[in-house]
N, CA, C and O atoms as a GROMACS GRO file, in nm:
protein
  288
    1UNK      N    1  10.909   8.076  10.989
    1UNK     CA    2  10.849   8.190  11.053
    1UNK      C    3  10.827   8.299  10.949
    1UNK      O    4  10.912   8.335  10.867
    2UNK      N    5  10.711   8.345  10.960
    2UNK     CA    6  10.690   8.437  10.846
    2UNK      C    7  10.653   8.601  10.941
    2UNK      O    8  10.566   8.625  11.025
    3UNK      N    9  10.740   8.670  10.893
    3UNK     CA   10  10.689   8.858  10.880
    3UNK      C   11  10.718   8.930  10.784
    3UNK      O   12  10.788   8.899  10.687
    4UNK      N   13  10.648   9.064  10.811
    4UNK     CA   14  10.663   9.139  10.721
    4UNK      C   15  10.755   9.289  10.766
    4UNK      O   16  10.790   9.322  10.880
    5UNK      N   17  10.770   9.340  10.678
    5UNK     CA   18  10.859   9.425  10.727
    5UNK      C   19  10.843   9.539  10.611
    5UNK      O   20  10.853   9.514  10.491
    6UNK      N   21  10.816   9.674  10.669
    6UNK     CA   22  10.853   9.784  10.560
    6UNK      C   23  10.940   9.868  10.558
    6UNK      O   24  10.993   9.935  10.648
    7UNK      N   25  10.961   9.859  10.386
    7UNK     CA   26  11.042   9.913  10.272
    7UNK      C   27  11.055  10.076  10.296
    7UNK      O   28  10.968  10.146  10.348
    8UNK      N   29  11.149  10.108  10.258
    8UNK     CA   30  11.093  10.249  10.269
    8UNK      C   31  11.192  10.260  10.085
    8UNK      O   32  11.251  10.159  10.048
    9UNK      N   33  11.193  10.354  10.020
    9UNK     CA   34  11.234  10.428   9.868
    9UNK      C   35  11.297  10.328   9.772
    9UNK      O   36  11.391  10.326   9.692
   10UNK      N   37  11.190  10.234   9.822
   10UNK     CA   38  11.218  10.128   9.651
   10UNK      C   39  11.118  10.206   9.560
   10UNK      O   40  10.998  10.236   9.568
   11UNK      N   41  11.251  10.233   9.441
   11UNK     CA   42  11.199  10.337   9.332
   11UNK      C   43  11.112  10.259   9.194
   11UNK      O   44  11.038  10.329   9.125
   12UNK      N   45  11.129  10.108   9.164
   12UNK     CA   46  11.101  10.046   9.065
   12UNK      C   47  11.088   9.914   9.117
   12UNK      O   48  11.159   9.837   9.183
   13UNK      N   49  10.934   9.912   9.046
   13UNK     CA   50  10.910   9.778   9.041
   13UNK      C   51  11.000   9.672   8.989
   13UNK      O   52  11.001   9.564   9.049
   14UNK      N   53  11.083   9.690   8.875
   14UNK     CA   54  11.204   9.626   8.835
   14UNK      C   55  11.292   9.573   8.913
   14UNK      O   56  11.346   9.463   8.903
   15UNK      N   57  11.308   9.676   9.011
   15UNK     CA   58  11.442   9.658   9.110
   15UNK      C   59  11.372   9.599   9.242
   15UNK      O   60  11.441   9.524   9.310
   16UNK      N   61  11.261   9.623   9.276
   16UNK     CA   62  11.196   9.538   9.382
   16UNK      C   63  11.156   9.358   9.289
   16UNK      O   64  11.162   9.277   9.381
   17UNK      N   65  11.133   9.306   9.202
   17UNK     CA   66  11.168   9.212   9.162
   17UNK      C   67  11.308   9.141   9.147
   17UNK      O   68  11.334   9.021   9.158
   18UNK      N   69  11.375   9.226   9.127
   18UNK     CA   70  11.528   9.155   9.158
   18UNK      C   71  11.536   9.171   9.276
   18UNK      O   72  11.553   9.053   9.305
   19UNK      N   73  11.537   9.240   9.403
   19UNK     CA   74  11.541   9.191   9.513
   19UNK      C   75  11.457   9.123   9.561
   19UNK      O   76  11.487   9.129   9.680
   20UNK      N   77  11.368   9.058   9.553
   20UNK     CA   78  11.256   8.939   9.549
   20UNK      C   79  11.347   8.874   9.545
   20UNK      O   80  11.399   8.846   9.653
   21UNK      N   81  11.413   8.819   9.410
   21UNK     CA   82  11.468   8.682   9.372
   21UNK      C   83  11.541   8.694   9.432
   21UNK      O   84  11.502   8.645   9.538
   22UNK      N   85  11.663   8.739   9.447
   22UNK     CA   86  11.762   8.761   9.506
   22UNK      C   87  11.784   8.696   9.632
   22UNK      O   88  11.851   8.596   9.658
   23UNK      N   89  11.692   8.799   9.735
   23UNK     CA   90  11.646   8.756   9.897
   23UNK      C   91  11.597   8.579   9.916
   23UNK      O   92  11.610   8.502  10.012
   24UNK      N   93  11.561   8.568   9.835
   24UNK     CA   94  11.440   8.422   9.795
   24UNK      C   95  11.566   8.301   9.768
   24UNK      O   96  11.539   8.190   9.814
   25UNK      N   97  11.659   8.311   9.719
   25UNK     CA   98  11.769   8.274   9.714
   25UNK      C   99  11.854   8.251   9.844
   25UNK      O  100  11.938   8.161   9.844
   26UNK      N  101  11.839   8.319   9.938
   26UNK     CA  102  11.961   8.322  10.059
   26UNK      C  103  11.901   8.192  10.135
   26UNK      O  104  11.784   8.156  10.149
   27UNK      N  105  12.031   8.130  10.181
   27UNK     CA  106  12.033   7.992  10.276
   27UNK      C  107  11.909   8.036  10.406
   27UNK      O  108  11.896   8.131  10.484
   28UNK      N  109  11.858   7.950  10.387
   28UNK     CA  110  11.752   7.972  10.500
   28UNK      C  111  11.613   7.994  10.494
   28UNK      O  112  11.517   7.961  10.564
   29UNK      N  113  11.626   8.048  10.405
   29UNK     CA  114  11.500   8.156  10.365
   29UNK      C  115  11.404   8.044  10.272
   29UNK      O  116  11.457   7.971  10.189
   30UNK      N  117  11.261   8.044  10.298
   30UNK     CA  118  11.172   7.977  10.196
   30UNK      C  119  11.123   8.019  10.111
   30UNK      O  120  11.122   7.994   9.991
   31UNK      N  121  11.068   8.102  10.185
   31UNK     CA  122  11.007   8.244  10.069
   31UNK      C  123  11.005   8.378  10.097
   31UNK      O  124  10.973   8.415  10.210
   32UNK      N  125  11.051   8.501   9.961
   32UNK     CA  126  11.047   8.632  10.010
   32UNK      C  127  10.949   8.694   9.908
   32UNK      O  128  10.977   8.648   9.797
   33UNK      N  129  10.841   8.782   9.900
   33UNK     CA  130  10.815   8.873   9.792
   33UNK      C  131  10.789   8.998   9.864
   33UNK      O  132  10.760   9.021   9.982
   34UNK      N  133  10.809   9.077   9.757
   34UNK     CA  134  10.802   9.233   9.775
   34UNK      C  135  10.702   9.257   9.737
   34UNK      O  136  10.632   9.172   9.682
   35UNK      N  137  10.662   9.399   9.757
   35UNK     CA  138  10.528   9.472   9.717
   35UNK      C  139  10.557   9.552   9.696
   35UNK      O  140  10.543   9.623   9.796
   36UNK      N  141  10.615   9.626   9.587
   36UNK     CA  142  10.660   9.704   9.538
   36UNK      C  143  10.532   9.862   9.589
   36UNK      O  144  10.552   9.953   9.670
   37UNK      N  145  10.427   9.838   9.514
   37UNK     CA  146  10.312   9.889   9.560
   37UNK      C  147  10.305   9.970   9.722
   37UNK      O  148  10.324  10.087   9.754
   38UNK      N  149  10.266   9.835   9.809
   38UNK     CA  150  10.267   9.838   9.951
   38UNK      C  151  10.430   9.881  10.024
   38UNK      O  152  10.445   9.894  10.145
   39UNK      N  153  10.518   9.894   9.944
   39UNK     CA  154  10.667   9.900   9.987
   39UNK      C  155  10.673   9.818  10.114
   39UNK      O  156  10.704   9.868  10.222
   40UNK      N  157  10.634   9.661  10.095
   40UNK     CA  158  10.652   9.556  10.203
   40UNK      C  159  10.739   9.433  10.189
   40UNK      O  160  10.752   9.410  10.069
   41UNK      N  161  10.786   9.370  10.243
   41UNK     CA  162  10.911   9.267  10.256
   41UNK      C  163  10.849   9.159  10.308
   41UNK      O  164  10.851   9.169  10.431
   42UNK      N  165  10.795   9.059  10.272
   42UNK     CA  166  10.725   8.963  10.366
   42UNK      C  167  10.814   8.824  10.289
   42UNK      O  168  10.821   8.774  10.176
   43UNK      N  169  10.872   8.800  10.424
   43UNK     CA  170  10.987   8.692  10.444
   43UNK      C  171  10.974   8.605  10.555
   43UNK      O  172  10.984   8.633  10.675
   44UNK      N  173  10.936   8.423  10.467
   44UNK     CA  174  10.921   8.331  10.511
   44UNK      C  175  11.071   8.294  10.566
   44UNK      O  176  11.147   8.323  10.474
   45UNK      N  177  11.159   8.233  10.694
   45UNK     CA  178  11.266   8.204  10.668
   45UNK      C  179  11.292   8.161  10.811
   45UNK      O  180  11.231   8.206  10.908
   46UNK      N  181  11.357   8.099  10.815
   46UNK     CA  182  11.412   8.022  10.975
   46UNK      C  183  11.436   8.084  11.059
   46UNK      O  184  11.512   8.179  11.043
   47UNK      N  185  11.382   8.057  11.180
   47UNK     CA  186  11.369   8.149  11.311
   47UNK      C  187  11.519   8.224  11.344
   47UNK      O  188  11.557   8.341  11.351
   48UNK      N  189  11.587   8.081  11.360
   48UNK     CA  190  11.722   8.092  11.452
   48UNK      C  191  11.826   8.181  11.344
   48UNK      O  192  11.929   8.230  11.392
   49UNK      N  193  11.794   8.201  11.195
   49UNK     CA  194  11.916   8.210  11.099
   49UNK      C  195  11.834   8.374  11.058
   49UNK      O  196  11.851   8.428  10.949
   50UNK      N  197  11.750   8.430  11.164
   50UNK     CA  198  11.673   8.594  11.111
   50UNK      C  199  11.760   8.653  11.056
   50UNK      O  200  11.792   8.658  10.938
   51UNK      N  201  11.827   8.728  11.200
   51UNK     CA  202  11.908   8.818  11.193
   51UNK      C  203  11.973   8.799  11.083
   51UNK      O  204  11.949   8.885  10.999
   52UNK      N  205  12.062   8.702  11.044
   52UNK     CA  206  12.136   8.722  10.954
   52UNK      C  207  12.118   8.686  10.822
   52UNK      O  208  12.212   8.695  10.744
   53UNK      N  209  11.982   8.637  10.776
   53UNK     CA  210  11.882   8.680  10.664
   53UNK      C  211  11.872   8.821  10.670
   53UNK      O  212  11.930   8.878  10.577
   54UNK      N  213  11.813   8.898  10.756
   54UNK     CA  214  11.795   9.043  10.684
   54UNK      C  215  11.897   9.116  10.684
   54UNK      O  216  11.878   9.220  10.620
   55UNK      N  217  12.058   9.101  10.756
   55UNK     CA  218  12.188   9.167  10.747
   55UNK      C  219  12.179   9.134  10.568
   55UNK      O  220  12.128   9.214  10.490
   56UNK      N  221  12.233   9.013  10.529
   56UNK     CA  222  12.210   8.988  10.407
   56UNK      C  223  12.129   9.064  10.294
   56UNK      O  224  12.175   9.130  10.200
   57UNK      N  225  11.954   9.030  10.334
   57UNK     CA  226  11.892   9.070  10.269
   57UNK      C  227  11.873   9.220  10.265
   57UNK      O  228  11.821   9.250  10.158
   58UNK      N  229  11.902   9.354  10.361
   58UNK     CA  230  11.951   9.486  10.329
   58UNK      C  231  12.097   9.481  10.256
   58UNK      O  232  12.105   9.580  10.183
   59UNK      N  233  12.195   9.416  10.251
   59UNK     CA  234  12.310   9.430  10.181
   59UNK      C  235  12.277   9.402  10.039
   59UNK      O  236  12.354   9.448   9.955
   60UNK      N  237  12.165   9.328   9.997
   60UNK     CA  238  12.094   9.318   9.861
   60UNK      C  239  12.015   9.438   9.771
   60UNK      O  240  12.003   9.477   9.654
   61UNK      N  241  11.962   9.474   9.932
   61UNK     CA  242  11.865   9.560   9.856
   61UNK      C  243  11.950   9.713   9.844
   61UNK      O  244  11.913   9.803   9.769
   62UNK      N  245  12.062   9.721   9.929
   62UNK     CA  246  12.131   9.828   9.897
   62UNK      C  247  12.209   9.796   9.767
   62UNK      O  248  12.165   9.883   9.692
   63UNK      N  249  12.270   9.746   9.717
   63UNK     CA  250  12.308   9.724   9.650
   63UNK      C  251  12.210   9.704   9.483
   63UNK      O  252  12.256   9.718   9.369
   64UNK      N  253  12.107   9.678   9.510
   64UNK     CA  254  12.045   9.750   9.390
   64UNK      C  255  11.996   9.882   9.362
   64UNK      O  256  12.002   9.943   9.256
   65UNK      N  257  11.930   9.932   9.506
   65UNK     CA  258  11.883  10.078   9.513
   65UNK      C  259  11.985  10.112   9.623
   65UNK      O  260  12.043  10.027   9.689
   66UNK      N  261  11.997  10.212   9.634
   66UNK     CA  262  12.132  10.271   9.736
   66UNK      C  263  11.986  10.322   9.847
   66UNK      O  264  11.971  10.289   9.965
   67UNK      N  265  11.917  10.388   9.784
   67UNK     CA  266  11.827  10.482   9.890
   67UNK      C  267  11.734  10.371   9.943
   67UNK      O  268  11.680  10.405  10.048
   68UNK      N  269  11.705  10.265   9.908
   68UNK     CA  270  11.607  10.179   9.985
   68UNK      C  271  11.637  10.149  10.095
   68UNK      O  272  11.755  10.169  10.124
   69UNK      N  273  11.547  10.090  10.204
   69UNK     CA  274  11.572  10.054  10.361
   69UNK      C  275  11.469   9.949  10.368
   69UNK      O  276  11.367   9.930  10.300
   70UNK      N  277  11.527   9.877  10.481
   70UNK     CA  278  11.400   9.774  10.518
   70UNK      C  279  11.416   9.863  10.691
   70UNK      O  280  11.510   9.883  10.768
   71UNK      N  281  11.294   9.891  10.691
   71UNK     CA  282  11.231   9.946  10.837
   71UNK      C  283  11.177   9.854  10.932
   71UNK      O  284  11.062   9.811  10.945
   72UNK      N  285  11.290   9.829  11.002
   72UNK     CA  286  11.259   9.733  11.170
   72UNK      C  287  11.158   9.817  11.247
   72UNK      O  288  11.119   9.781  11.358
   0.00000   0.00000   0.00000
């Protein structure tokens, strides 16, 4: 299942590439890229295992940028 979802104060393209890989990495998930640009999250990843792909995948992205958010 694929959506997208926006970012809100990813400061660097740098740091939105490591959370790319990062996210792209978690059990479940097929594919993630960011848009650093578009400040967008578009994440391919298994229906039933969402929720707890993006619990995950915000515990990532906080952890590189403190001020970033993924906006439900």
């Amino acid at each position: 299942m694929k959506k997208r979802y926006n970012l809100s104060d990813v400061d660097c393209a740098n740091c939105a590439a490591k959370m790319e890989e990062q996210i792209s990495k978690l059990p479940g998930v097929n594919s993630a890229s960011i848009s650093f640009m578009a400040q967008k999250l578009t994440l391919d990843a298994d229906e039933d295992k969402l929720d707890e792909i993006l619990k995950q995948a915000e515990k990532i992205i906080k952890s590189i940028d403190e001020e970033a958010t993924i906006e439900y």
